[in-house]
SEFIZA-3560 file (N, C-alpha, C; in Angstrom, 3 decimals):
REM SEFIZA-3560
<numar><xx>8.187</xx><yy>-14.256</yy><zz>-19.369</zz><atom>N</atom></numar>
<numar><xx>8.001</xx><yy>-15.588</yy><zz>-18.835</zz><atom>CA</atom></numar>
<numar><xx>7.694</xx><yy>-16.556</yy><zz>-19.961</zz><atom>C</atom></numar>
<numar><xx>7.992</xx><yy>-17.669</yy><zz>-20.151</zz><atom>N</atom></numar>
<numar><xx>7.750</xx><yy>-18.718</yy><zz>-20.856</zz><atom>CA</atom></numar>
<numar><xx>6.789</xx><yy>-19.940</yy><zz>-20.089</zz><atom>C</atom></numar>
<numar><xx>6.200</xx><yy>-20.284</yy><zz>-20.778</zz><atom>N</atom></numar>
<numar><xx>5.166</xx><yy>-21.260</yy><zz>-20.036</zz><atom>CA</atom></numar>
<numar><xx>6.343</xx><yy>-22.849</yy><zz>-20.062</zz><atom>C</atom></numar>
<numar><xx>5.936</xx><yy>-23.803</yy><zz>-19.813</zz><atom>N</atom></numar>
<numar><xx>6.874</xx><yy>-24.898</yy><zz>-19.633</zz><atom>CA</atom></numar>
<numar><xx>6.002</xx><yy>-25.691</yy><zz>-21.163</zz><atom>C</atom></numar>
<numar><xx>4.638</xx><yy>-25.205</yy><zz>-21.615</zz><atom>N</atom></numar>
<numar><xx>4.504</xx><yy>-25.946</yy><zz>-23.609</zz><atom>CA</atom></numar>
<numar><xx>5.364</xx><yy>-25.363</yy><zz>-23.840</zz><atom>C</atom></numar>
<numar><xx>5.665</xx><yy>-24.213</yy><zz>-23.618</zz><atom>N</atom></numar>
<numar><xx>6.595</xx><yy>-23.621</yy><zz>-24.759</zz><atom>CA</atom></numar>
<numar><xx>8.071</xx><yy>-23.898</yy><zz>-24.721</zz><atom>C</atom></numar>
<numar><xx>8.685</xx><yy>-24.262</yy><zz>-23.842</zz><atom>N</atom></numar>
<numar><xx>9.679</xx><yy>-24.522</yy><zz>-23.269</zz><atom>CA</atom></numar>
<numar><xx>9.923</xx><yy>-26.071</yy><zz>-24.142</zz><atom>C</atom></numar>
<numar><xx>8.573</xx><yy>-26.870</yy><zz>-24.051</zz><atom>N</atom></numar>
<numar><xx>8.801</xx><yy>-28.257</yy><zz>-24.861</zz><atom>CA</atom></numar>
<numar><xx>8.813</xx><yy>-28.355</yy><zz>-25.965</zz><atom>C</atom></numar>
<numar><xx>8.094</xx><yy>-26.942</yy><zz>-26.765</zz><atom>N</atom></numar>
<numar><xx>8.013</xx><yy>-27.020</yy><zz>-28.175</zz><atom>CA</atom></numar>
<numar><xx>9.136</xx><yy>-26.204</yy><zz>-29.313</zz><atom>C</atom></numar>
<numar><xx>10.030</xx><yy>-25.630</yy><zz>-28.466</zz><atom>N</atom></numar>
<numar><xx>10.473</xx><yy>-24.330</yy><zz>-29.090</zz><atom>CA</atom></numar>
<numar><xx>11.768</xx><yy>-25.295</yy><zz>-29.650</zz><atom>C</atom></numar>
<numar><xx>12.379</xx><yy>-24.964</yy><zz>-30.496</zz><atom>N</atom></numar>
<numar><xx>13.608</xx><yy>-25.568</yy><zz>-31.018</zz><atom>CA</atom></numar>
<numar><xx>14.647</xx><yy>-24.617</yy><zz>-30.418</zz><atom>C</atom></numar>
<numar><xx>15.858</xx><yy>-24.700</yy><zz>-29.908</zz><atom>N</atom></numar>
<numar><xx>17.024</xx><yy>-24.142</yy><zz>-29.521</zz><atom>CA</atom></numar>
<numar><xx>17.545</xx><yy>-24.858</yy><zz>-29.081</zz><atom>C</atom></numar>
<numar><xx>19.365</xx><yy>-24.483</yy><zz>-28.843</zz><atom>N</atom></numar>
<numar><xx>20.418</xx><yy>-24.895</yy><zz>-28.186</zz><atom>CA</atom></numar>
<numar><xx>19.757</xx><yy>-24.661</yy><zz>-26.949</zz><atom>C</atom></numar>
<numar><xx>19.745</xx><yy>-25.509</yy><zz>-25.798</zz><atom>N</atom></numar>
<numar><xx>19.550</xx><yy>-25.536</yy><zz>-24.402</zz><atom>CA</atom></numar>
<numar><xx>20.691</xx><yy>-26.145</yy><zz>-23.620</zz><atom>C</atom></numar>
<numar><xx>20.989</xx><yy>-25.956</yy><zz>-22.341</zz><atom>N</atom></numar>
<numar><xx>21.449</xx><yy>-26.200</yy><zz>-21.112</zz><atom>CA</atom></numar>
<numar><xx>20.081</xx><yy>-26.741</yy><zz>-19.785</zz><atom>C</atom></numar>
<numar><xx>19.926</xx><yy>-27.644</yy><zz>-20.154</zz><atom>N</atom></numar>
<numar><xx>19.138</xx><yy>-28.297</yy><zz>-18.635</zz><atom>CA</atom></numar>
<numar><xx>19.244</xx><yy>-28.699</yy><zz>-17.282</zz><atom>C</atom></numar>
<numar><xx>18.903</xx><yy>-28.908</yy><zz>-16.421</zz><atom>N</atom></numar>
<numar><xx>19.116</xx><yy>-29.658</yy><zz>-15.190</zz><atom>CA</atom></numar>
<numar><xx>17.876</xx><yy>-30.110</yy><zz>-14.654</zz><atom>C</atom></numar>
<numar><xx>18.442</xx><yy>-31.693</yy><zz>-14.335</zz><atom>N</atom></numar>
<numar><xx>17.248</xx><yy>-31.814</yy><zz>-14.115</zz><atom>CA</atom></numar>
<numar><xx>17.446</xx><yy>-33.037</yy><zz>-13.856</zz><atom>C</atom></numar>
<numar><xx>16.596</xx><yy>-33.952</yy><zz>-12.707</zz><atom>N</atom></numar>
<numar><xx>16.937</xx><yy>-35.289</yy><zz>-11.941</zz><atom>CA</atom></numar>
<numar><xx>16.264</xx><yy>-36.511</yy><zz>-12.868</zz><atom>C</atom></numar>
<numar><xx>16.756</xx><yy>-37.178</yy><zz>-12.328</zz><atom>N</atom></numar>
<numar><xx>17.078</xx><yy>-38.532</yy><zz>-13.276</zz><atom>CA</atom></numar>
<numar><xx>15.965</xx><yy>-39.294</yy><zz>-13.188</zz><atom>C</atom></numar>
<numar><xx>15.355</xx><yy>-40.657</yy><zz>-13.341</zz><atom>N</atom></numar>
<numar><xx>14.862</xx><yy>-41.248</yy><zz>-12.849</zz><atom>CA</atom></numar>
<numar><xx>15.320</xx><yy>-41.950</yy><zz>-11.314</zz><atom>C</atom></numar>
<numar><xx>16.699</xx><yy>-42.173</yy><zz>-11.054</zz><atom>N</atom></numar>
<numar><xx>17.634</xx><yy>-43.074</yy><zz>-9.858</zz><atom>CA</atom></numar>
<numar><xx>17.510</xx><yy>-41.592</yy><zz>-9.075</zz><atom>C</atom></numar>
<numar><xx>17.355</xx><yy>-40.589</yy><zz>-9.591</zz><atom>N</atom></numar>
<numar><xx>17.412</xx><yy>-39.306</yy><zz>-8.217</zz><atom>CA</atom></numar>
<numar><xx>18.665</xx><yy>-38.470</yy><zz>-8.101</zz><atom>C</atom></numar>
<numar><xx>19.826</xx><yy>-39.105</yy><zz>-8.800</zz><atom>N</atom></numar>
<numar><xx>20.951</xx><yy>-38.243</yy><zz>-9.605</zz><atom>CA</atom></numar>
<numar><xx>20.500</xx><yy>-37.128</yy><zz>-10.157</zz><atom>C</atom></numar>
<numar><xx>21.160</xx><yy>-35.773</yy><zz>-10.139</zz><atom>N</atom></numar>
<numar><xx>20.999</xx><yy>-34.330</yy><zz>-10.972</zz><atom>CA</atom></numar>
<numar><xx>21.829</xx><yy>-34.619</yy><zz>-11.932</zz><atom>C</atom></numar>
<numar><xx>21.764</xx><yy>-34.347</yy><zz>-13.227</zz><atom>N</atom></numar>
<numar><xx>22.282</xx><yy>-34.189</yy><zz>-14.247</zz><atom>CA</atom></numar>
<numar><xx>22.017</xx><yy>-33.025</yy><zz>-15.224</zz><atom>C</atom></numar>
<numar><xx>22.837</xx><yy>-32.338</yy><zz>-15.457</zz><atom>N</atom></numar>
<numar><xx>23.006</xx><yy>-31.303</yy><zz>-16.985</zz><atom>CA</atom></numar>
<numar><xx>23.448</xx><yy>-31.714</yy><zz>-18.320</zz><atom>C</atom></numar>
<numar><xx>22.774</xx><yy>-31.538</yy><zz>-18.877</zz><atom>N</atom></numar>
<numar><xx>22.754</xx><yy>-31.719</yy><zz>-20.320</zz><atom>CA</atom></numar>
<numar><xx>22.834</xx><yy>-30.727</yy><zz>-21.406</zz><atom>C</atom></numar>
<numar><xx>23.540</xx><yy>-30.324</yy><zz>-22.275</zz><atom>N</atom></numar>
<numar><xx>23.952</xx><yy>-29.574</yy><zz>-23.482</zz><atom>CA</atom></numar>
<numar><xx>22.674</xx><yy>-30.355</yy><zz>-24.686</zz><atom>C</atom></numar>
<numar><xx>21.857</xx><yy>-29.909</yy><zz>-25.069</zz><atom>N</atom></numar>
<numar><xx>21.288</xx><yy>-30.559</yy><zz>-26.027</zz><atom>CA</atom></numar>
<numar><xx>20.075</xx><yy>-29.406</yy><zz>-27.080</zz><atom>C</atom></numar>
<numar><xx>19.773</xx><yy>-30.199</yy><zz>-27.986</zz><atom>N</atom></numar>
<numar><xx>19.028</xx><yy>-29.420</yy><zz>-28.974</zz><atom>CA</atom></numar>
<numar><xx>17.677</xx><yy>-30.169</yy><zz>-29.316</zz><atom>C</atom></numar>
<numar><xx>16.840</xx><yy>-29.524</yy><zz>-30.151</zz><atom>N</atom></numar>
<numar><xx>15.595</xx><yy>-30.224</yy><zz>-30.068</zz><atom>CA</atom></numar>
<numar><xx>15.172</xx><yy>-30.321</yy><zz>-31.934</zz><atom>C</atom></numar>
<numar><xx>15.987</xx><yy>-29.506</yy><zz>-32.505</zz><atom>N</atom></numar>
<numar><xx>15.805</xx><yy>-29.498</yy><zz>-33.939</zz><atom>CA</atom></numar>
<numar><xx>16.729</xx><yy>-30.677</yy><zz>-35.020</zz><atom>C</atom></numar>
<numar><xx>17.151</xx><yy>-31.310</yy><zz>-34.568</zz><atom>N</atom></numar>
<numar><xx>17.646</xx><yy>-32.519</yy><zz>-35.323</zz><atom>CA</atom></numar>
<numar><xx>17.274</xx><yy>-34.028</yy><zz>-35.883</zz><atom>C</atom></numar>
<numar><xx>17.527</xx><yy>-34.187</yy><zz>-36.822</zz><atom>N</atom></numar>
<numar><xx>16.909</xx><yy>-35.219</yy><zz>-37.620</zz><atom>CA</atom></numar>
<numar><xx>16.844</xx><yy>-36.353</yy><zz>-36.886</zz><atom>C</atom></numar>
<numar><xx>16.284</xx><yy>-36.918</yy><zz>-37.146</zz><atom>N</atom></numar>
<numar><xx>16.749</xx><yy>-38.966</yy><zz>-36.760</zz><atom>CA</atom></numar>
<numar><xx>16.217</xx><yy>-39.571</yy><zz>-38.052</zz><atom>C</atom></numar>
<numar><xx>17.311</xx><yy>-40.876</yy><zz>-38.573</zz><atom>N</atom></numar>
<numar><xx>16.803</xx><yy>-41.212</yy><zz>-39.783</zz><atom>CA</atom></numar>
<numar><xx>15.811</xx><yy>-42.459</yy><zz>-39.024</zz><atom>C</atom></numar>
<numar><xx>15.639</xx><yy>-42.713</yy><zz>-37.916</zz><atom>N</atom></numar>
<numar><xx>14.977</xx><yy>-43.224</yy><zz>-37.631</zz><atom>CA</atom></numar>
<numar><xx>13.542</xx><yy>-43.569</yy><zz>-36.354</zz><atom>C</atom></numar>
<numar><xx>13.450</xx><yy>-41.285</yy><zz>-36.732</zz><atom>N</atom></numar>
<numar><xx>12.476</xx><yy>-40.534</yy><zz>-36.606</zz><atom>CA</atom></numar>
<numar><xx>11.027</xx><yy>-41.273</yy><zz>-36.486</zz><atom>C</atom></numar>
<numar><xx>10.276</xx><yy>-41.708</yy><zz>-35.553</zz><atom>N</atom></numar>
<numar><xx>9.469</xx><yy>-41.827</yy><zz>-35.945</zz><atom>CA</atom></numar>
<numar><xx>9.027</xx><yy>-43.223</yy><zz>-35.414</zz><atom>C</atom></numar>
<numar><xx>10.130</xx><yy>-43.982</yy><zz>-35.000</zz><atom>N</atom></numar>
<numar><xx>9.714</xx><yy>-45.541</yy><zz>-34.942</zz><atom>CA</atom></numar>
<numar><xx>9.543</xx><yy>-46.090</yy><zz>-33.470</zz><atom>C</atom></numar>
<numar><xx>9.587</xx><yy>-44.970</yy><zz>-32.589</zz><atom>N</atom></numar>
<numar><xx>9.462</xx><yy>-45.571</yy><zz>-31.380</zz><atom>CA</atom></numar>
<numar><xx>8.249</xx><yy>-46.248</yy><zz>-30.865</zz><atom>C</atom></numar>
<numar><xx>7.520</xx><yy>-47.047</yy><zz>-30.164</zz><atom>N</atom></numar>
<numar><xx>6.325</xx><yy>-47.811</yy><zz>-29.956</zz><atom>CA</atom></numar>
<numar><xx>5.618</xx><yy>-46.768</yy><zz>-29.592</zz><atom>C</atom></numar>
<numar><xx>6.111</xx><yy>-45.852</yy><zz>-28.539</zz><atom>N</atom></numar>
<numar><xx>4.948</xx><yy>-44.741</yy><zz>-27.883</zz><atom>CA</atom></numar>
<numar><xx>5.365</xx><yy>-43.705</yy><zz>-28.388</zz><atom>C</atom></numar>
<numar><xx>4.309</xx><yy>-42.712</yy><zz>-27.788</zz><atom>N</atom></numar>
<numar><xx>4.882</xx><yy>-41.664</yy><zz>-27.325</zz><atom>CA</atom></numar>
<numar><xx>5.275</xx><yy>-40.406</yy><zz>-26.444</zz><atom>C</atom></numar>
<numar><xx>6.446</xx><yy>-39.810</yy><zz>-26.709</zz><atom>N</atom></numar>
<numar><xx>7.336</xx><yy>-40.002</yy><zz>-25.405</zz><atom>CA</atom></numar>
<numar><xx>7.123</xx><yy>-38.559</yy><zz>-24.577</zz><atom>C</atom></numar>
<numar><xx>6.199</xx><yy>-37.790</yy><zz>-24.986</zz><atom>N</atom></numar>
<numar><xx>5.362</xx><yy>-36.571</yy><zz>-24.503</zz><atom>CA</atom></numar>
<numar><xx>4.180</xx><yy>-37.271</yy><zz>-23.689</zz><atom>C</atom></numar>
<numar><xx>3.768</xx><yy>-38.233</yy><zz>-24.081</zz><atom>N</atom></numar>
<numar><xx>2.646</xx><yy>-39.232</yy><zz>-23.272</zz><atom>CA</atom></numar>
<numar><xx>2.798</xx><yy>-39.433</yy><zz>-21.844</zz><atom>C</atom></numar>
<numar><xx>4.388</xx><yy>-39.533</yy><zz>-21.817</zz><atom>N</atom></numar>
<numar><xx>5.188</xx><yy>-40.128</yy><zz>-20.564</zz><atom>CA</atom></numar>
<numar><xx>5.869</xx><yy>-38.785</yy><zz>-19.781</zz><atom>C</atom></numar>
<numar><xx>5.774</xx><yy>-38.063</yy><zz>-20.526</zz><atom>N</atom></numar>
<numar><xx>6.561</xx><yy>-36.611</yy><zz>-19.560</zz><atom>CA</atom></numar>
<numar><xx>7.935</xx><yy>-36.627</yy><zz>-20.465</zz><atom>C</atom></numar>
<numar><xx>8.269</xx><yy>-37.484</yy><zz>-21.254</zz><atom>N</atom></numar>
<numar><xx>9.788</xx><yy>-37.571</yy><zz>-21.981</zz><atom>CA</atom></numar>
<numar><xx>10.076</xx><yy>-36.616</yy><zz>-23.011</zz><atom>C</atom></numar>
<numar><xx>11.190</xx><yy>-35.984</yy><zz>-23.289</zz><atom>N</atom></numar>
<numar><xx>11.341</xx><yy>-35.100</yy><zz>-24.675</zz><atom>CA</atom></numar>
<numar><xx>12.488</xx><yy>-36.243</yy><zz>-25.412</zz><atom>C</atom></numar>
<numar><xx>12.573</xx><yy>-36.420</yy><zz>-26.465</zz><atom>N</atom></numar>
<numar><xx>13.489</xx><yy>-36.641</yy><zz>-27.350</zz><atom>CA</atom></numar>
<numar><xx>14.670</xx><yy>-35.635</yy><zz>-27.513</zz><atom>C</atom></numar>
<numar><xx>15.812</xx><yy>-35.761</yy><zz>-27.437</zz><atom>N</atom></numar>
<numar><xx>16.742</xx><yy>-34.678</yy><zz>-27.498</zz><atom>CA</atom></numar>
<numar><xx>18.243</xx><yy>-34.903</yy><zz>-28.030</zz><atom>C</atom></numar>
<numar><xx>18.833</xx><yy>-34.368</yy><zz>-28.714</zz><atom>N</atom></numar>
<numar><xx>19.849</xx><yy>-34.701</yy><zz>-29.050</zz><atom>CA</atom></numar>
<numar><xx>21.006</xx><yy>-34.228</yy><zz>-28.443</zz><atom>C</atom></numar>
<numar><xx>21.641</xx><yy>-34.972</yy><zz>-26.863</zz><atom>N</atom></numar>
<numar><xx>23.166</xx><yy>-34.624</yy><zz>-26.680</zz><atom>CA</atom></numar>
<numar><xx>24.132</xx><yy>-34.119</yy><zz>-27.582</zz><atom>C</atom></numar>
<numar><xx>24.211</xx><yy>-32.862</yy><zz>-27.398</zz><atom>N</atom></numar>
<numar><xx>25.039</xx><yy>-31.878</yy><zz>-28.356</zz><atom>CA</atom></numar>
<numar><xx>26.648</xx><yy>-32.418</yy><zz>-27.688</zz><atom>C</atom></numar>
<numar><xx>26.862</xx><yy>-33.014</yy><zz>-26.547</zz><atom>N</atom></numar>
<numar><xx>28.465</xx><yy>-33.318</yy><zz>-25.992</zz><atom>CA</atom></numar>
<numar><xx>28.574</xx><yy>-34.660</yy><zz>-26.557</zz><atom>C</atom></numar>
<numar><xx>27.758</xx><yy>-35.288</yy><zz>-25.889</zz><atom>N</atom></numar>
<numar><xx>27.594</xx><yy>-37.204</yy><zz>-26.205</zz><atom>CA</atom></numar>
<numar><xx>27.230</xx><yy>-37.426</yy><zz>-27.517</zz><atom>C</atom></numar>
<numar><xx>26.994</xx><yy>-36.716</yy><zz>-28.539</zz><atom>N</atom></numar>
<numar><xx>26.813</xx><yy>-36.968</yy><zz>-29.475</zz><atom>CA</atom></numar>
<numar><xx>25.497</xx><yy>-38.107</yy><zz>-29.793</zz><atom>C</atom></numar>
<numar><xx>24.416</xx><yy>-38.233</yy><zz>-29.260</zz><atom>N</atom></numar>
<numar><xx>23.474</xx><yy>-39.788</yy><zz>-29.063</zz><atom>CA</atom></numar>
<numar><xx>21.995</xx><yy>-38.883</yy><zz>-28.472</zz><atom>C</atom></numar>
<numar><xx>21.378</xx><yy>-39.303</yy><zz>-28.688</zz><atom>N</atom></numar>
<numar><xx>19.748</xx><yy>-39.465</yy><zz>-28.317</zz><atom>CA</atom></numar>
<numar><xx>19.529</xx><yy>-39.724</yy><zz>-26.931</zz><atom>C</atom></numar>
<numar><xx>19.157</xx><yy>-38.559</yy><zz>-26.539</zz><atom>N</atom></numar>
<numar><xx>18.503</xx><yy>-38.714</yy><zz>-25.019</zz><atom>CA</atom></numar>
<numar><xx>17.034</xx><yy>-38.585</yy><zz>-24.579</zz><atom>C</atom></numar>
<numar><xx>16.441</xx><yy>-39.007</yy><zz>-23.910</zz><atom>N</atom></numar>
<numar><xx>15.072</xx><yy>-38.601</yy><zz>-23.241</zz><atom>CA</atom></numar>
<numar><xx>15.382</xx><yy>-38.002</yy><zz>-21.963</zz><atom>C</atom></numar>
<numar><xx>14.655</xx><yy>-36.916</yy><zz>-21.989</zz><atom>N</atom></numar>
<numar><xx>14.880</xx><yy>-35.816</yy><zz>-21.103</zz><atom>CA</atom></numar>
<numar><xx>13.208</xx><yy>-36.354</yy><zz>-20.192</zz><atom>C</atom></numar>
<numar><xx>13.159</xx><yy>-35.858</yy><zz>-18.935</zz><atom>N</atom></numar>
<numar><xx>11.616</xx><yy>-35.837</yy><zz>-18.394</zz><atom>CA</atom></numar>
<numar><xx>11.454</xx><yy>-34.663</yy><zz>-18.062</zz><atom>C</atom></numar>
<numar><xx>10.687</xx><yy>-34.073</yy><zz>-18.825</zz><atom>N</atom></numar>
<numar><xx>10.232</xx><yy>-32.546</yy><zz>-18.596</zz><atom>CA</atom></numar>
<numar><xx>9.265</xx><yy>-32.194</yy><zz>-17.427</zz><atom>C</atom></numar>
<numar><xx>8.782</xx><yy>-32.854</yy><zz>-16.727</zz><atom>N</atom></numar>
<numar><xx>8.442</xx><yy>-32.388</yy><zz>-15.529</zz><atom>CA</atom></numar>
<numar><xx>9.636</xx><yy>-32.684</yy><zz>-13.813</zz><atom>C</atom></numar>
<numar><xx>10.761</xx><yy>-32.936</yy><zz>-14.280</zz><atom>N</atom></numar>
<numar><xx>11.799</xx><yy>-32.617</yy><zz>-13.540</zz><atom>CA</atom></numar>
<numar><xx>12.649</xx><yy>-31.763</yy><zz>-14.267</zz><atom>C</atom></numar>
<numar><xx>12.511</xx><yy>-30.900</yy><zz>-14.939</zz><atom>N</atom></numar>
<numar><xx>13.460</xx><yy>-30.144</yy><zz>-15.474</zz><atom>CA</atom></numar>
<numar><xx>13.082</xx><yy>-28.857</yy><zz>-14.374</zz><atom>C</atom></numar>
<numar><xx>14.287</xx><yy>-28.480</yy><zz>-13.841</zz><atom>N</atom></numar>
<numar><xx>14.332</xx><yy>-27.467</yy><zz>-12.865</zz><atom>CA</atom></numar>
<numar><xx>15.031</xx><yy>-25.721</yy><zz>-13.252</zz><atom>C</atom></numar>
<numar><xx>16.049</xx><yy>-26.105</yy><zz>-14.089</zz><atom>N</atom></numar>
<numar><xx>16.699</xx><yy>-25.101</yy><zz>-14.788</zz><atom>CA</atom></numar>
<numar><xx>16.969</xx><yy>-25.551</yy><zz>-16.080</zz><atom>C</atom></numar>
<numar><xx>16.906</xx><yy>-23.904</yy><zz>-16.934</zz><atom>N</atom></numar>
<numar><xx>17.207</xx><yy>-24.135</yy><zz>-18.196</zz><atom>CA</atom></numar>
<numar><xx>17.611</xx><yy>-23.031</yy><zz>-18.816</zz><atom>C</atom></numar>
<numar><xx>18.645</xx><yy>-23.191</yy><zz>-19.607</zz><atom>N</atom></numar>
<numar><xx>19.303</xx><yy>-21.701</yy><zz>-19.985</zz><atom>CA</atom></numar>
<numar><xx>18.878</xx><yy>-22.141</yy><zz>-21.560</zz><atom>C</atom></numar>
<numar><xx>18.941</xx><yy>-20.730</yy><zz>-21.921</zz><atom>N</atom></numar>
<numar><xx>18.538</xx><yy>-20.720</yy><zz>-23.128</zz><atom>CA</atom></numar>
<numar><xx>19.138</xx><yy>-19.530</yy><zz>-24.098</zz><atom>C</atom></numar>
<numar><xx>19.653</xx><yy>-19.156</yy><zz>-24.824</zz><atom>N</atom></numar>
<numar><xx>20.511</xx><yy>-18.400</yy><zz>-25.897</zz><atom>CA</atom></numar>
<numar><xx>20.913</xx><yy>-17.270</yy><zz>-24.562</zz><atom>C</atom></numar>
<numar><xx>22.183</xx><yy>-18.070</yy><zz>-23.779</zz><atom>N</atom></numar>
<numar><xx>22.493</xx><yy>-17.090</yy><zz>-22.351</zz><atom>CA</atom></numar>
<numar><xx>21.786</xx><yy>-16.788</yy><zz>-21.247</zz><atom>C</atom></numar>
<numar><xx>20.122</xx><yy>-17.451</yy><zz>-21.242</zz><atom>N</atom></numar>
<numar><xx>18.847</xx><yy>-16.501</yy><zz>-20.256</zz><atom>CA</atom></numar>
<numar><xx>18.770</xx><yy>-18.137</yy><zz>-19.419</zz><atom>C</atom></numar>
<numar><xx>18.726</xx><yy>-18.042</yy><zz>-18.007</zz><atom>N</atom></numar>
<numar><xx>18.865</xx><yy>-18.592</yy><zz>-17.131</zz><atom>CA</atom></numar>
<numar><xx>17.419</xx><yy>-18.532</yy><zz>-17.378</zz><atom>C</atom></numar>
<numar><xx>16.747</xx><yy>-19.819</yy><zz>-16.980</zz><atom>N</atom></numar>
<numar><xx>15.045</xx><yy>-19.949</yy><zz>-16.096</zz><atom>CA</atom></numar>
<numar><xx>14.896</xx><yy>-21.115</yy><zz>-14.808</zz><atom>C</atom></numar>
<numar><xx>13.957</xx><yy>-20.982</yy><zz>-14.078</zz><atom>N</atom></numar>
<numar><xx>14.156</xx><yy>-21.739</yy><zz>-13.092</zz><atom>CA</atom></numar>
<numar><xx>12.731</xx><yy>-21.817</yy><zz>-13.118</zz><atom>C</atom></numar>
<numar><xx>12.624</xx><yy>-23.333</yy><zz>-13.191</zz><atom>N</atom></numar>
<numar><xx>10.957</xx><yy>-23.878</yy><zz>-13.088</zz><atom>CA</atom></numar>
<numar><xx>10.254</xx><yy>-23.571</yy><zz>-11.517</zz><atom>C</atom></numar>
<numar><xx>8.996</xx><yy>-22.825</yy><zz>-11.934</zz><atom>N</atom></numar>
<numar><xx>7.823</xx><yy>-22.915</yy><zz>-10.833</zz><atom>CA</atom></numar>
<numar><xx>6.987</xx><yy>-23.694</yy><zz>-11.284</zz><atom>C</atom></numar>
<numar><xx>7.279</xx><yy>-24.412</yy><zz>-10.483</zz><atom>N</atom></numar>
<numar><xx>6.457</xx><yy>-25.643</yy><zz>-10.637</zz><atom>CA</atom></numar>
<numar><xx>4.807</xx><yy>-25.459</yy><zz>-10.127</zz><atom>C</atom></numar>
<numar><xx>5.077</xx><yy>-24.996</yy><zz>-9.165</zz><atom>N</atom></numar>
<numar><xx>3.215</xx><yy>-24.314</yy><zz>-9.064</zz><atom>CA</atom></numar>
<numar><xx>2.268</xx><yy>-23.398</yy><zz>-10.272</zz><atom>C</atom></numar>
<numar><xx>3.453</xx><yy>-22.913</yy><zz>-11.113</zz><atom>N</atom></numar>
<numar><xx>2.268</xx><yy>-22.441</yy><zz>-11.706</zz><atom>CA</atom></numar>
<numar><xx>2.780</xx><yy>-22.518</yy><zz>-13.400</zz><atom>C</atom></numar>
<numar><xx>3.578</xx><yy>-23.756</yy><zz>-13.166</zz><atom>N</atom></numar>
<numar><xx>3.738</xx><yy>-24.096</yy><zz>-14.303</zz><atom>CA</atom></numar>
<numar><xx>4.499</xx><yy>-23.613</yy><zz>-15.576</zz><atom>C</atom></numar>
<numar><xx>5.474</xx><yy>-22.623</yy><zz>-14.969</zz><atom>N</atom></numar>
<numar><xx>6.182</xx><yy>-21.774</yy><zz>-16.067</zz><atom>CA</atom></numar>
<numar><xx>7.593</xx><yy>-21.756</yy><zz>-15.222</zz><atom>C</atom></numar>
<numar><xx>8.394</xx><yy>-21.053</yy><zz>-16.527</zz><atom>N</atom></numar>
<numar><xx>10.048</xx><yy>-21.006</yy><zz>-16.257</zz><atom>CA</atom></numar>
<numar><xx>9.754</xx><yy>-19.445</yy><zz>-15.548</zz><atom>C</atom></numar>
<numar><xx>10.823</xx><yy>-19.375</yy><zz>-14.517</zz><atom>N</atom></numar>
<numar><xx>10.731</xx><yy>-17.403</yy><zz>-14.287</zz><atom>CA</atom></numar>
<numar><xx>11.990</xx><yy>-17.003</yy><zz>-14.835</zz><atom>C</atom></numar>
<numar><xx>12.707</xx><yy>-16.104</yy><zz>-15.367</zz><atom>N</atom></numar>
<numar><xx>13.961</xx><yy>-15.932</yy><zz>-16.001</zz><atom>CA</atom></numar>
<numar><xx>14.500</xx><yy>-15.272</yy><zz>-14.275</zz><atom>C</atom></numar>
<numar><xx>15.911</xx><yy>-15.851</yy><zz>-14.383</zz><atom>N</atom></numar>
<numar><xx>16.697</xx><yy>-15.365</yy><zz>-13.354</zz><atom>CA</atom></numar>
<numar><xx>17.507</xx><yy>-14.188</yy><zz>-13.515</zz><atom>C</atom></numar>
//
């Protein structure tokens, strides 16, 4: 089992799902280990808000993810599906 810190802190290729702010589901291809040369300059920050920083591996561009709607997440092939009650991914 993976807890859902660890899930926010770990660097890997991921597959997400997970609802929008408007209430749309969306999946996303993205990574968490990539540069920004302009790393650093946002006013807040975006763990403050439930947000991850992430880099669209398809779209090529900077996304904010909200990690407390993230429902599924695959990870090097391993399916997880958030319990949200107790706060961790369960692998499927």
């Amino acid at each position: 089992m993976m807890t859902i810190q660890e899930a926010k802190t770990k660097r890997h290729q991921y597959v997400a799902r997970f609802i929008k702010k408007d209430g749309t589901v969306r999946a996303i291809r993205f990574r968490t280990d990539v540069k920004s040369e302009g790393e650093g300059q946002l006013a807040y920050d975006p763990l403050e808000k439930g947000l991850k920083l992430v880099w669209d591996s398809d779209a090529k561009g900077w996304r904010m993810v909200n990690i407390y709607t993230v429902y599924e997440l695959t990870i090097k092939g391993k399916t997880y599906l958030n319990d949200t009650a107790k706060q961790k991914f369960i692998e499927l």
